[in-house]
C-alpha positions in Angstrom: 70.5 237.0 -117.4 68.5 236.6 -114.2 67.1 233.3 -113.0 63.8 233.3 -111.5 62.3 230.8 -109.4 59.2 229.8 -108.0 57.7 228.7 -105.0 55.8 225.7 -105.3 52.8 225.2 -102.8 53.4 222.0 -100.2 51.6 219.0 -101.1 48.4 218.1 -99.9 47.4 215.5 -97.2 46.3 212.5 -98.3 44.3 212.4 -95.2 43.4 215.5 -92.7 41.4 216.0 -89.5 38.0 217.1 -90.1 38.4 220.5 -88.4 35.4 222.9 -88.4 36.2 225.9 -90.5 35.4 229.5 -89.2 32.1 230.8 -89.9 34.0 234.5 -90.1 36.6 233.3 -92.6 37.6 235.7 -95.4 36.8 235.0 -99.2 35.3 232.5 -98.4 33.7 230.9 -101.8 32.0 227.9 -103.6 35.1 225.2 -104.6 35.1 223.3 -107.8 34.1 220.2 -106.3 30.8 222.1 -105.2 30.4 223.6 -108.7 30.8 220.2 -110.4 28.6 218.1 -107.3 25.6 220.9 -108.3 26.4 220.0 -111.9 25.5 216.7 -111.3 22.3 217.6 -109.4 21.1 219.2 -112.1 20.8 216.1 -113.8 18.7 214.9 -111.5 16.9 218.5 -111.5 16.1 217.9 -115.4 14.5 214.4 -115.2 12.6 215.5 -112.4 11.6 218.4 -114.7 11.3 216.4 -117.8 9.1 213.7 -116.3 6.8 216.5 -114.9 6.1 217.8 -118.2 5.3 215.0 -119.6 3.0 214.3 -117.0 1.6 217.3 -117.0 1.1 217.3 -120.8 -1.4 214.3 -120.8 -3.3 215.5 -118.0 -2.1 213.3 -115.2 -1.9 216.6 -112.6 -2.8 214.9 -109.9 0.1 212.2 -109.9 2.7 214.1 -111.5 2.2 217.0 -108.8 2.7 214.0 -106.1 5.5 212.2 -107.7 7.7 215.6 -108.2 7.3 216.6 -104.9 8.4 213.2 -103.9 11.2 213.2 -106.2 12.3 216.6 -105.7 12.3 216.8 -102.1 14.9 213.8 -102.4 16.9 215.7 -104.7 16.5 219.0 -102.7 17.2 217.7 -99.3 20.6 215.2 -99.9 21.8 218.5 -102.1 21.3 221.1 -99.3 22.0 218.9 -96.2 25.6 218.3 -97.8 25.7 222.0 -98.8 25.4 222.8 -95.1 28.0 220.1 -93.9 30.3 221.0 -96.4 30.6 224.6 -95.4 31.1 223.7 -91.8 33.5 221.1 -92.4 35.1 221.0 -96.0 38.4 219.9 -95.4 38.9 218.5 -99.2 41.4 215.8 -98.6 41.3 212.1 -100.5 38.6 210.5 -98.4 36.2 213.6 -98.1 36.5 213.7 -102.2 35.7 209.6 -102.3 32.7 210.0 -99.9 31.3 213.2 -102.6 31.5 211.1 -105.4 29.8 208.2 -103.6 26.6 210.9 -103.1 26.9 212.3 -106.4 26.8 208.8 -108.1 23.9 208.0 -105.8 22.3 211.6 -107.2 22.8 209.5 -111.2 21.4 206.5 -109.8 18.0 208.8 -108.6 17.7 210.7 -111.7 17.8 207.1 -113.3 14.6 206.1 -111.7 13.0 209.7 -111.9 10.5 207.4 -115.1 10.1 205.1 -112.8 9.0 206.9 -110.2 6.3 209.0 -112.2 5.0 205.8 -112.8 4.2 204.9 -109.3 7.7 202.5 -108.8 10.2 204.5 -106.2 12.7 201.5 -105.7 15.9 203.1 -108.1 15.3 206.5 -106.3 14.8 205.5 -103.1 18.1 203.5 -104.1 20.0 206.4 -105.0 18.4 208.3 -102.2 19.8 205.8 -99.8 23.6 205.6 -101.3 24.0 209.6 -100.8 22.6 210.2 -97.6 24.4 207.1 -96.2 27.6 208.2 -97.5 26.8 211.7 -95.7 26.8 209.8 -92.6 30.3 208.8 -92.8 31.4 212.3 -93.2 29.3 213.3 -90.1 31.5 210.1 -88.1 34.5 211.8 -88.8 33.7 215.2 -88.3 32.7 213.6 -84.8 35.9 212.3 -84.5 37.6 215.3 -85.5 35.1 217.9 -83.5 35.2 217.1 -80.1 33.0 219.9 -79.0 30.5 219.0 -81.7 30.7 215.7 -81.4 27.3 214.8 -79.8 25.9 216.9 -82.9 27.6 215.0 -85.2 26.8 211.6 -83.7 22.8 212.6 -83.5 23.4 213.7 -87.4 24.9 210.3 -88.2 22.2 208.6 -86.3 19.0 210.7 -87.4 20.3 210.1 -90.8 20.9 206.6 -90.2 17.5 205.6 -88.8 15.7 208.0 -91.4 16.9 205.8 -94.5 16.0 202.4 -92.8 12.5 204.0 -92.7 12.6 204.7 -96.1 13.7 201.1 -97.5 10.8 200.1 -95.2 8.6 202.8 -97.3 9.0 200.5 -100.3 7.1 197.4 -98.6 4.3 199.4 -97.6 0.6 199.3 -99.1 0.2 202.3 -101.8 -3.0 203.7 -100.0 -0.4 204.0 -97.0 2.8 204.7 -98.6 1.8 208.5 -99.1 1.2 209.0 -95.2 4.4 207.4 -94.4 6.0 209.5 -96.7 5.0 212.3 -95.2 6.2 211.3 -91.5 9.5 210.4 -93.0 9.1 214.0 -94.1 8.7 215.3 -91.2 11.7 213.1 -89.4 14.0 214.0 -91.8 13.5 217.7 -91.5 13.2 217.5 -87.9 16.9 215.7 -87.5 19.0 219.1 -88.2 16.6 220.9 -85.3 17.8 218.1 -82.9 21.3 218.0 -83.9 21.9 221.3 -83.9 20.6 222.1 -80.0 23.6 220.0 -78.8 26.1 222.5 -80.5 25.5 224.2 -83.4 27.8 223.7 -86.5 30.3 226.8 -88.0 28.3 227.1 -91.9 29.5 230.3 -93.4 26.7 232.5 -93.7 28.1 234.1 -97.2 29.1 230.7 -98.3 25.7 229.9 -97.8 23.9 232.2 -99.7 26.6 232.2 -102.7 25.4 228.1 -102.8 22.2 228.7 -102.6 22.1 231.5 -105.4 24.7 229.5 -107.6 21.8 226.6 -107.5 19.4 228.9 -108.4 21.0 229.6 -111.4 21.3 226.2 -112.2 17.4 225.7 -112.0 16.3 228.1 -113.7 18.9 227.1 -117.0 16.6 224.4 -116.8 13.4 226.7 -117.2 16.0 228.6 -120.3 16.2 225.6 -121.8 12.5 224.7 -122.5 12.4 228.2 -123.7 15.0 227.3 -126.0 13.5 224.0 -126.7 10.4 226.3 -128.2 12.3 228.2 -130.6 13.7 225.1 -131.8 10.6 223.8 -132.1 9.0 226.7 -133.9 12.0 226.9 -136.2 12.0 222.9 -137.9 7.8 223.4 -137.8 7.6 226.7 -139.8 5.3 227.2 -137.1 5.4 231.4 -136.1 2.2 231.7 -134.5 1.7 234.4 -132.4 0.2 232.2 -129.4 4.3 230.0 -129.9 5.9 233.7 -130.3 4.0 234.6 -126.9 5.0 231.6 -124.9 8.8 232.2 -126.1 8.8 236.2 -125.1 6.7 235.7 -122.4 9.0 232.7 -121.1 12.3 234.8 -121.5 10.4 237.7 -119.1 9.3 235.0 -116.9 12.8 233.4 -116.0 14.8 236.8 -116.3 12.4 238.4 -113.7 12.8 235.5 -111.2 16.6 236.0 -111.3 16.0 239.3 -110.8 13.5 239.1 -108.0 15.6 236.5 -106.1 19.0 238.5 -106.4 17.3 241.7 -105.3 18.2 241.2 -101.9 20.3 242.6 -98.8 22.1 239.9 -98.7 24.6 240.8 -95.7 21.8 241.0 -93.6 19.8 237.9 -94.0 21.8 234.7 -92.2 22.2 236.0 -89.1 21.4 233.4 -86.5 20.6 229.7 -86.6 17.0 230.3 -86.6 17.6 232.3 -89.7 19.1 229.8 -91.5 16.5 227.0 -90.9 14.0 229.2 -92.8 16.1 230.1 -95.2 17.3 227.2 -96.0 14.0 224.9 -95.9 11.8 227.7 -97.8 14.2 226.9 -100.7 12.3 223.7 -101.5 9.4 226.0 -102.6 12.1 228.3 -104.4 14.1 225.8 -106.6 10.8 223.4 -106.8 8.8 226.1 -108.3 11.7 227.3 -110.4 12.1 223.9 -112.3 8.7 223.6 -112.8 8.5 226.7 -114.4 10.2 224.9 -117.3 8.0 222.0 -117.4 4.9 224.2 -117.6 6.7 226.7 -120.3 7.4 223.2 -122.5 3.7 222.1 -121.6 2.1 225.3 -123.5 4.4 225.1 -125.7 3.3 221.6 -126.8 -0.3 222.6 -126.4 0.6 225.8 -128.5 1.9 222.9 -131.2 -0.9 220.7 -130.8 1.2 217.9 -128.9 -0.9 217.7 -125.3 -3.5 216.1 -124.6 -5.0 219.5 -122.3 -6.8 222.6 -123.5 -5.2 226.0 -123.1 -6.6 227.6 -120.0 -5.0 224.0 -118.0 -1.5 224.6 -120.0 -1.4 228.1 -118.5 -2.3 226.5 -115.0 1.3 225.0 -115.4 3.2 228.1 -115.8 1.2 230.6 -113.1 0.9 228.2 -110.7 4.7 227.6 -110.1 5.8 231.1 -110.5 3.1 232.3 -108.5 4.7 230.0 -105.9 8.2 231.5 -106.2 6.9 234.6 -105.7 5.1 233.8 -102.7 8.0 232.1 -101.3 10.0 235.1 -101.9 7.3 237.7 -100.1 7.2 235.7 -97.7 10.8 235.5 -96.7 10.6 239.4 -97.1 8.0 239.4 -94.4 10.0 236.9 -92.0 13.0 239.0 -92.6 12.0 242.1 -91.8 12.6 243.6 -95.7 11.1 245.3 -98.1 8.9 248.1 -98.0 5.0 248.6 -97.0 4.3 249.4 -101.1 6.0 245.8 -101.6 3.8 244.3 -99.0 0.6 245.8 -100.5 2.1 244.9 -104.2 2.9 241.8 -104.0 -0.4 239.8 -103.5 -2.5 242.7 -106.4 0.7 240.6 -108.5 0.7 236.8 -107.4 -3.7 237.4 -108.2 -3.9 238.6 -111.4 -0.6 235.7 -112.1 -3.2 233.0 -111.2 -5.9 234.7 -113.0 -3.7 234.9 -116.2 -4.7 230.7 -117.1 -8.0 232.4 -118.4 -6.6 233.7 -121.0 -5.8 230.4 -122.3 -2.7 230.6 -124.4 -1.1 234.0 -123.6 -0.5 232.9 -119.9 3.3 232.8 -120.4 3.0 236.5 -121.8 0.7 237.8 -119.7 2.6 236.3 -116.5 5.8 237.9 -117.9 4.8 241.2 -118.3 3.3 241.6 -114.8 6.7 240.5 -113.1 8.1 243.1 -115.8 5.8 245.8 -114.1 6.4 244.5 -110.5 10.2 245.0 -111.0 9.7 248.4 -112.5 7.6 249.3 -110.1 10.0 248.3 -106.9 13.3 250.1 -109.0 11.2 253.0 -109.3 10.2 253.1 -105.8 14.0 252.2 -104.2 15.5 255.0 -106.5 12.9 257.5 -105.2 13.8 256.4 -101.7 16.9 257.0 -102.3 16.8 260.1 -103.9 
């Protein structure tokens, strides 16, 4: 009888020098402490979500439009500014994971004041907001330490970062007719600190890495969008309810989010991140891309309370809060077609006929959610029919 052995891997470091990883390394894939830090996100994704719709529902549009874009841009940009500094720099040892689960509790402590903050008091998630960016700034000190030839990158990271947050906190203190205009500028800083960092030596992301983050967060958001769908059958399954306006929303809401997966994944994606430049669009459109895609669920959840007589707005405004999101992720995705250089000059043309007769779909009061699914049904038909012609 043979004995077999086997080779155990080494141990890992406790502690390792923050090396930059190559941007041309092999298999290169999402790790399971990026798959559970987006799992947390989503958390903050949902209230975000949830406190919109109810927003939305009594008619507050004005404010709930403000306060989720205020929210979600703090969710969005402490998710995708680690995304990026992870796939330059992910070396996974003991203080690297500490300094993760320092953002990610920060990410619980924002989706704890998401109420709040519909309610005009930002304190918990500028809180939150504050403890993950912060603890990003540590990892850019020793990736500065570690990177000599990226180290006055790193340093203007740490320090852009740094400065940006004090701002914030100071945000708090300011007079509401003020506080939207210095939200704004802090806007603006914040997105402008990865343009000056980056001309002092640009940082090795992982173009494939990339995208597979950005796609796997996609995903995420719109299960947030399948939810409230399933939220409606739920609902019209204790009611008794059946209606053909409830059965609309439902279809039409299943159309709706398969089509957006399907639109977003119907790219070249070898082709897309191929210079710096590149990557700052990519990667800053996706606040209109997962913004819109969460707030496709709150709008689907909004007519389906209006279908149930549960919101305080008529139908034609309920529509308004399905079209007008999805009519943004479309936009955001034509227009990344058009910076890109892809697609085809019946897409171009097809595109706009599509995101018009979307908006116009709110007159039809409670069949928006229907309506709005069969015409990204068409447009996908349409562009398969088209590519396999071409390629016959």
């Amino acid at each position: 009888m043979s004995e077999h052995t086997t080779e155990l891997s080494p141990p890992r470091a406790w502690i390792v020098p923050m090396q930059p990883r190559s941007p041309t390394e092999v298999h290169r894939a999402a790790t399971t402490l990026e798959l559970f830090f987006d799992l947390v996100f989503v958390v903050a994704v949902a209230q975000a979500a949830a406190a919109l719709h109810h927003s939305l529902a009594e008619g507050h549009f004005g404010s709930a439009t403000v306060s989720y874009i205020m929210v979600f841009f703090a969710i969005w940009w402490a998710w995708m500014n680690f995304t990026w500094f992870a796939s330059a720099y992910d070396c996974d040892d003991v203080p690297y994971r500490l300094a993760v689960f320092v953002i990610l509790t920060g990410a619980l402590i924002l989706a704890a004041g998401v109420p709040q903050a519909f309610e005009g008091d930002f304190a918990i998630v500028t809180g939150g907001y504050v403890v993950m960016r912060l603890a990003l700034v540590t990892q850019w000190l020793r990736a500065a330490r570690s990177d000599p030839p990226r180290r006055v990158c790193a340093h203007r990271y740490a320090i852009g970062i740094s400065a940006c947050q004090i701002g914030w906190v100071i945000l708090l203190f300011v007079p509401g007719q003020w506080s939207l205009m210095g939200f704004a500028l802090l806007v603006a800083a914040e997105l402008l600190v990865p343009i000056w960092a980056e001309r002092a030596g640009a940082t090795t992301w992982h173009p494939h890495h990339i995208m597979e983050r950005y796609g796997l967060f996609t995903i995420i958001v719109l299960g947030e969008s399948i939810l409230s769908t399933s939220l409606g059958i739920q609902s019209a399954i204790e009611t008794g309810n059946f209606s053909s306006d409830l059965i609309g929303i439902i279809v039409g809401g299943l159309l709706i989010i398969f089509s957006m997966w399907w639109l977003y994944f119907d790219w070249p994606m070898d082709v897309l991140l191929t210079s710096l430049r590149r990557g700052f669009i990519w990667g800053y459109s996706h606040l209109f891309v997962f913004a819109s895609a969460a707030a496709v669920g709150a709008g689907l959840a909004v007519e389906i309370d209006q279908a149930l007589h549960h919101a305080e707005i008529g139908a034609v405004a309920a529509g308004a809060t399905v079209a007008i999101p999805v009519a943004i992720f479309v936009a955001t995705l034509w227009l990344l077609h058009i910076v890109f250089r892809i697609g085809y000059r019946l897409q171009m043309i097809l595109i706009p006929v599509v995101l018009i007769l979307v908006l116009l779909t709110p007159l039809s009061g409670s069949r928006t959610a229907l309506l709005t699914g069969i015409l990204l049904v068409a447009l996908l038909v349409i562009k398969l029919v088209h590519r396999h012609r071409e390629s016959a």
